[in-house]
PDB file of N, CA, C and O in Angstrom:
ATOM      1  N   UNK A   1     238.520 352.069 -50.588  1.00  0.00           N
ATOM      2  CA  UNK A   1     239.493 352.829 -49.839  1.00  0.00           C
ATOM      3  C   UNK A   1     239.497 352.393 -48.370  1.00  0.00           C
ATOM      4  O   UNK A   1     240.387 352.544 -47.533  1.00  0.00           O
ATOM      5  N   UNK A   2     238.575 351.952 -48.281  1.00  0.00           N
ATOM      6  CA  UNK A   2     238.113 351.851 -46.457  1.00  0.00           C
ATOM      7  C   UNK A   2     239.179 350.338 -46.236  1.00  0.00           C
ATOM      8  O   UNK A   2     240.115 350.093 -45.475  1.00  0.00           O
ATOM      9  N   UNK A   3     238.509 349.581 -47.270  1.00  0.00           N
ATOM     10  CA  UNK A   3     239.523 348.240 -47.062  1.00  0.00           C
ATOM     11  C   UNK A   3     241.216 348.237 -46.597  1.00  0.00           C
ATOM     12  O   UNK A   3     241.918 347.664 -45.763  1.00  0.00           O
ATOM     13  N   UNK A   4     241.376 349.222 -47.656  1.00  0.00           N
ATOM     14  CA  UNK A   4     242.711 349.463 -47.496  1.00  0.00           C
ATOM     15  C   UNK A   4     243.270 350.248 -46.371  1.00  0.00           C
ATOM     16  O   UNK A   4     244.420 350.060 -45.974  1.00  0.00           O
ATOM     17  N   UNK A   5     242.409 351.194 -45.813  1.00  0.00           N
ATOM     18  CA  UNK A   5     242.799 352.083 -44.512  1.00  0.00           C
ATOM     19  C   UNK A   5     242.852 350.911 -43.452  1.00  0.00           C
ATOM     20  O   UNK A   5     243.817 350.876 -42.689  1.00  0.00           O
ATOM     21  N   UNK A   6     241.810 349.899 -43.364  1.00  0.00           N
ATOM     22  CA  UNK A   6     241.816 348.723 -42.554  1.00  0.00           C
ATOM     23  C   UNK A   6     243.216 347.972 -42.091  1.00  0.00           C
ATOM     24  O   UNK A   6     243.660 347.766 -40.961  1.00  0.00           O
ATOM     25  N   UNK A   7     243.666 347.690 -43.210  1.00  0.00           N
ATOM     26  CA  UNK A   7     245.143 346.888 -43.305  1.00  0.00           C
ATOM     27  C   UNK A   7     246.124 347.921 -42.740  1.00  0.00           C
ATOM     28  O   UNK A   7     247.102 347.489 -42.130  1.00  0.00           O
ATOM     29  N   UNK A   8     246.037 348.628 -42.816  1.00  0.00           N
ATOM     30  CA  UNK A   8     247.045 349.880 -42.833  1.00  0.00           C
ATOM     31  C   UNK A   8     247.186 349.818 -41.016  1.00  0.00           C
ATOM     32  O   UNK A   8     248.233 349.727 -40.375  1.00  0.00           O
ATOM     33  N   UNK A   9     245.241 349.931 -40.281  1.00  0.00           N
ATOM     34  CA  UNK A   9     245.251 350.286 -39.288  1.00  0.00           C
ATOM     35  C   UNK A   9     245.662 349.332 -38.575  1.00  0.00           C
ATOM     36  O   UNK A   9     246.197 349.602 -37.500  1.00  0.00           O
ATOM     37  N   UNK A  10     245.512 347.954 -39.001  1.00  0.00           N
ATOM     38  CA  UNK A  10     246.041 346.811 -38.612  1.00  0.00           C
ATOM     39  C   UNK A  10     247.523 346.358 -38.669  1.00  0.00           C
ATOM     40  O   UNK A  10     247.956 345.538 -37.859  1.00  0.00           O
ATOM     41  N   UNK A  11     248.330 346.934 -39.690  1.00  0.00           N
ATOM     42  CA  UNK A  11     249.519 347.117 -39.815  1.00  0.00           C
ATOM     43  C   UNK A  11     250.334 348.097 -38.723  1.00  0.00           C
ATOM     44  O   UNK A  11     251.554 348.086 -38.556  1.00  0.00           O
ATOM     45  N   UNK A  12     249.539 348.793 -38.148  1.00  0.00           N
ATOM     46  CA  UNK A  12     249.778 349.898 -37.099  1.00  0.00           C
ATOM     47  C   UNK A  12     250.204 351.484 -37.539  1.00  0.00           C
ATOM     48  O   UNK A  12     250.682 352.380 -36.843  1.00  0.00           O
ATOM     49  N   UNK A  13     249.909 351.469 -38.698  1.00  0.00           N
ATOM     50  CA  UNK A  13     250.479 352.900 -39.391  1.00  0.00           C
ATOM     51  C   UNK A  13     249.394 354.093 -38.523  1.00  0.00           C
ATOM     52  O   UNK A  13     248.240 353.760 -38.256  1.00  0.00           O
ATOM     53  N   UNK A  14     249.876 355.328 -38.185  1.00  0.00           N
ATOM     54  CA  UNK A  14     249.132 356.807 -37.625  1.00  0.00           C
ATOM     55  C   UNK A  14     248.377 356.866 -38.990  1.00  0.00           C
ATOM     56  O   UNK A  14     248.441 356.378 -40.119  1.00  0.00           O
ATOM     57  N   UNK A  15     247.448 357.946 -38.076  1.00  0.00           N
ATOM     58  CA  UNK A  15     246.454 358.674 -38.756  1.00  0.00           C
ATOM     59  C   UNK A  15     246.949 359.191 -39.936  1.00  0.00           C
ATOM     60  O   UNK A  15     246.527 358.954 -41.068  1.00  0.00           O
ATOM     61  N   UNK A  16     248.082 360.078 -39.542  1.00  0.00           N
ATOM     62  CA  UNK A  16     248.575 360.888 -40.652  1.00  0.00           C
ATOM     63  C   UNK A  16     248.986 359.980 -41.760  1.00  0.00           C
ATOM     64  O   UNK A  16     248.440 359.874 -42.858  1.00  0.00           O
ATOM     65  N   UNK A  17     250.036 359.336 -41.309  1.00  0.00           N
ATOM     66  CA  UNK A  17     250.295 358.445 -42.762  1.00  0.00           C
ATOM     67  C   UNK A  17     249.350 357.678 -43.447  1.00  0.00           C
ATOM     68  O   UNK A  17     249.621 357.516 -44.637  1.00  0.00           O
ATOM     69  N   UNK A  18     248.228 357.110 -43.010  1.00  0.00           N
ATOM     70  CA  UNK A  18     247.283 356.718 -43.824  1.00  0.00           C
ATOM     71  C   UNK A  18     246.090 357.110 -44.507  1.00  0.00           C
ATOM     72  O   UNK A  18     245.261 356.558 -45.231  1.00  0.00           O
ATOM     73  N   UNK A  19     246.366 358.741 -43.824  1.00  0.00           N
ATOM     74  CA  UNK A  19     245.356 359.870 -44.889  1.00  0.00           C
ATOM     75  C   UNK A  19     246.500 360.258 -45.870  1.00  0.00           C
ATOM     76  O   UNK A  19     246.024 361.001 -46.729  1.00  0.00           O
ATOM     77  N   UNK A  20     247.705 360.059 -46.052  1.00  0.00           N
ATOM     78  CA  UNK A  20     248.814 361.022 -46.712  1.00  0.00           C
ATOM     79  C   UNK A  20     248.464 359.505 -47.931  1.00  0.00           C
ATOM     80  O   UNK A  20     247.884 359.897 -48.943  1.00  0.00           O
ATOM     81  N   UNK A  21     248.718 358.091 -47.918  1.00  0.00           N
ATOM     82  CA  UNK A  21     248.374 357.472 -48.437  1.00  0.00           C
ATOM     83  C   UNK A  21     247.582 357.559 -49.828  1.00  0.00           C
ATOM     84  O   UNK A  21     247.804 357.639 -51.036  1.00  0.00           O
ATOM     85  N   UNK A  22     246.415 357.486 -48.823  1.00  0.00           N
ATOM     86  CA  UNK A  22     245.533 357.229 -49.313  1.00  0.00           C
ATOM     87  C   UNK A  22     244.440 358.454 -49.533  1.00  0.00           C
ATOM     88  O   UNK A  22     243.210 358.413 -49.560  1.00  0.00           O
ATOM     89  N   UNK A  23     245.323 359.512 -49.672  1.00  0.00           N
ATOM     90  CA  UNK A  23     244.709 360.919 -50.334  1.00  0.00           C
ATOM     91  C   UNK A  23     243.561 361.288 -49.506  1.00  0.00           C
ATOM     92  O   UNK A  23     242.581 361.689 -50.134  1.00  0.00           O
ATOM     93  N   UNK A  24     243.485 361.248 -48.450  1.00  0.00           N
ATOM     94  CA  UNK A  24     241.772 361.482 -47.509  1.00  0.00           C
ATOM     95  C   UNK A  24     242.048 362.360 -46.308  1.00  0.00           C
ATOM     96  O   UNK A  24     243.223 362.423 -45.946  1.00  0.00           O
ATOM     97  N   UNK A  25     241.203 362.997 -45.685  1.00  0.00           N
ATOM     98  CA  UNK A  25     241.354 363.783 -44.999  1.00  0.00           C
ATOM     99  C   UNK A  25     241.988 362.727 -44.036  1.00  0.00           C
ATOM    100  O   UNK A  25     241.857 361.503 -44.061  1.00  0.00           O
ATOM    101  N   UNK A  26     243.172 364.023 -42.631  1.00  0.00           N
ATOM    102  CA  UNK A  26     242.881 362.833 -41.841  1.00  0.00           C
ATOM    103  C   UNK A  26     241.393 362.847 -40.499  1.00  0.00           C
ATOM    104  O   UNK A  26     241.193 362.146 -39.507  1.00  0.00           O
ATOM    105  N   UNK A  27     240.819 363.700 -40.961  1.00  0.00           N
ATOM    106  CA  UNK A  27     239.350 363.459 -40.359  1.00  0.00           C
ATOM    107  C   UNK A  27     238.294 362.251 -40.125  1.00  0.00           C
ATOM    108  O   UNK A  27     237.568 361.870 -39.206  1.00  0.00           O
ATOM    109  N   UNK A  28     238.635 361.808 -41.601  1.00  0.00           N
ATOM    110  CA  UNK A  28     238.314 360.633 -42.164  1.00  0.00           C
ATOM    111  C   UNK A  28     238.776 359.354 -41.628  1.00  0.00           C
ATOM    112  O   UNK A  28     238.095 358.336 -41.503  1.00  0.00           O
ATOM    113  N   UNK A  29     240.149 359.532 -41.292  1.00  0.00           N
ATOM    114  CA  UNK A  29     240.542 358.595 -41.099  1.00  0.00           C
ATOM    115  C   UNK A  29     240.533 358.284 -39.439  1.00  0.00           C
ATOM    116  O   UNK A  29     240.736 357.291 -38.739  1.00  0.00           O
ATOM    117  N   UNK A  30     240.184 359.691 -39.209  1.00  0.00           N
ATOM    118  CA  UNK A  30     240.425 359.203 -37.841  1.00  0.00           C
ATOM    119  C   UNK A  30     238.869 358.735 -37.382  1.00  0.00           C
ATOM    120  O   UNK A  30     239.062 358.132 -36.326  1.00  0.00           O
ATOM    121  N   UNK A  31     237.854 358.725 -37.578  1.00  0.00           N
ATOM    122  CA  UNK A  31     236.449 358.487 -38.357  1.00  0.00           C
ATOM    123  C   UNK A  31     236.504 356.999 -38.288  1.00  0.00           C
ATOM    124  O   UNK A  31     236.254 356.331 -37.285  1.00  0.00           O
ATOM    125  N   UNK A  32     236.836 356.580 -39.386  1.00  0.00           N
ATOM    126  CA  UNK A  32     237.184 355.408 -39.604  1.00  0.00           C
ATOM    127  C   UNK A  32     238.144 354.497 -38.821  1.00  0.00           C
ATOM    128  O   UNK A  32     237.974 353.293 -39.019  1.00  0.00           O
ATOM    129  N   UNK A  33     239.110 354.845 -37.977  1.00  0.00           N
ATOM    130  CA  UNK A  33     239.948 354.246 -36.855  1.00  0.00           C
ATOM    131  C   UNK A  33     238.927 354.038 -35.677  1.00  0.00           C
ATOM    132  O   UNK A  33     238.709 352.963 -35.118  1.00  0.00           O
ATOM    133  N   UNK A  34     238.451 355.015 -35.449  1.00  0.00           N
ATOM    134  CA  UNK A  34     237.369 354.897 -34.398  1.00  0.00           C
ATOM    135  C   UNK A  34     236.311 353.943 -34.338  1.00  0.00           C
ATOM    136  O   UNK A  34     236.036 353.155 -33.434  1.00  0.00           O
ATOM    137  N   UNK A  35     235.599 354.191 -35.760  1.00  0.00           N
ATOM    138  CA  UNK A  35     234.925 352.560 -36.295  1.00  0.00           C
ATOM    139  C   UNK A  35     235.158 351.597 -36.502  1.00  0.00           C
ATOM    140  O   UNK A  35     234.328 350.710 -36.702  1.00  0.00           O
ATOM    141  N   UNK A  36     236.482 351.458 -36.520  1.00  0.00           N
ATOM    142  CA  UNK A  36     237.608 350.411 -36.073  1.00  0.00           C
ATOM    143  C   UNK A  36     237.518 349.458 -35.023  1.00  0.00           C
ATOM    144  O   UNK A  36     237.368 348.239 -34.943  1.00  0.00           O
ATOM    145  N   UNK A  37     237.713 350.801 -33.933  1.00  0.00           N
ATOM    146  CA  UNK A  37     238.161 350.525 -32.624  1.00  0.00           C
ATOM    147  C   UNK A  37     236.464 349.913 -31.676  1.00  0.00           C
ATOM    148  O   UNK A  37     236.341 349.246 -30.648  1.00  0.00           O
ATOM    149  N   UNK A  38     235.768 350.318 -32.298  1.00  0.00           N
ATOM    150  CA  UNK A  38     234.264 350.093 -31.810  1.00  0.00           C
ATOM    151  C   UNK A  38     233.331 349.094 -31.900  1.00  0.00           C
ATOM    152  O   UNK A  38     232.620 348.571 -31.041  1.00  0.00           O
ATOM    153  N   UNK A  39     233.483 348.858 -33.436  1.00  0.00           N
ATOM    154  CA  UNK A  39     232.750 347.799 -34.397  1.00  0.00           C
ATOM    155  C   UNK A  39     233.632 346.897 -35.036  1.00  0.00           C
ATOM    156  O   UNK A  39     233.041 346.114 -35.780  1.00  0.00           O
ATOM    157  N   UNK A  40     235.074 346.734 -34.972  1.00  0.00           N
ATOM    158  CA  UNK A  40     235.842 345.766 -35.834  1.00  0.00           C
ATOM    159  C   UNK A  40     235.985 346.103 -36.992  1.00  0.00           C
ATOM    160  O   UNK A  40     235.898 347.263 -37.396  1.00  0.00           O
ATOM    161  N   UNK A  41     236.275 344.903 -37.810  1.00  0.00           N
ATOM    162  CA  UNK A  41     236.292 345.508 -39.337  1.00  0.00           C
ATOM    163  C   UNK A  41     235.317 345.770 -39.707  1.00  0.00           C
ATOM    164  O   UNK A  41     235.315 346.673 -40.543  1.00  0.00           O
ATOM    165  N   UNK A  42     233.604 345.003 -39.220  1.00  0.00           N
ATOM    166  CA  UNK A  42     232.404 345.665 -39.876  1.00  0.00           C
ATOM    167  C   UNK A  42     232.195 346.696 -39.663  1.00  0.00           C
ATOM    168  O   UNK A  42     231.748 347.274 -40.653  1.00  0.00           O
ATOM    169  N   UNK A  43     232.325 347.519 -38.497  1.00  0.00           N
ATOM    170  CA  UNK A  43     232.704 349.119 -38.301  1.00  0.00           C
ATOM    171  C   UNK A  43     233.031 350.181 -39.488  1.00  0.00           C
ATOM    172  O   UNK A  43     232.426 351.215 -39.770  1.00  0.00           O
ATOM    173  N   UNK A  44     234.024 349.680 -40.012  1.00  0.00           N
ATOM    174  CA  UNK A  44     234.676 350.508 -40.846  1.00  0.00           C
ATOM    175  C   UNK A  44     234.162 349.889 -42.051  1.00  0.00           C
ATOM    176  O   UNK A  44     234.507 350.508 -43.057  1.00  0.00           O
ATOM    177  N   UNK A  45     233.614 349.102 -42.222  1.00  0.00           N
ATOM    178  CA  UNK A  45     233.694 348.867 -43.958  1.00  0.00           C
ATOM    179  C   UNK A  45     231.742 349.413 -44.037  1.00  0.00           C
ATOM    180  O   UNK A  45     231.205 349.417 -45.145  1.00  0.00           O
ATOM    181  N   UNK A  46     230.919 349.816 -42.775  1.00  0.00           N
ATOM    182  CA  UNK A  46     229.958 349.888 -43.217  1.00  0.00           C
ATOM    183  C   UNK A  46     229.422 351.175 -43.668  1.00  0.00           C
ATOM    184  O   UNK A  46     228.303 351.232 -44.178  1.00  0.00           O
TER     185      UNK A  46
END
């Protein structure tokens, strides 16, 4: 799932639409954007 939130975040899609997606909070996602924004893709995929 994380892979795919990746592309998404890289594609430039909001929070919202890529928790609406991909069925996840958008807590999560915003979680994961942040680990994004910090660590790159190893951020988020770890």
């Amino acid at each position: 799932m994380r892979p795919q939130a990746l592309e998404r975040f890289q594609a430039g899609e909001r929070n919202a639409e890529v928790a609406a997606a991909l069925r996840v909070s958008a807590r999560s996602v915003e979680r994961w954007r942040r680990a994004w924004r910090e660590g790159g893709e190893a951020g988020v995929l770890s």
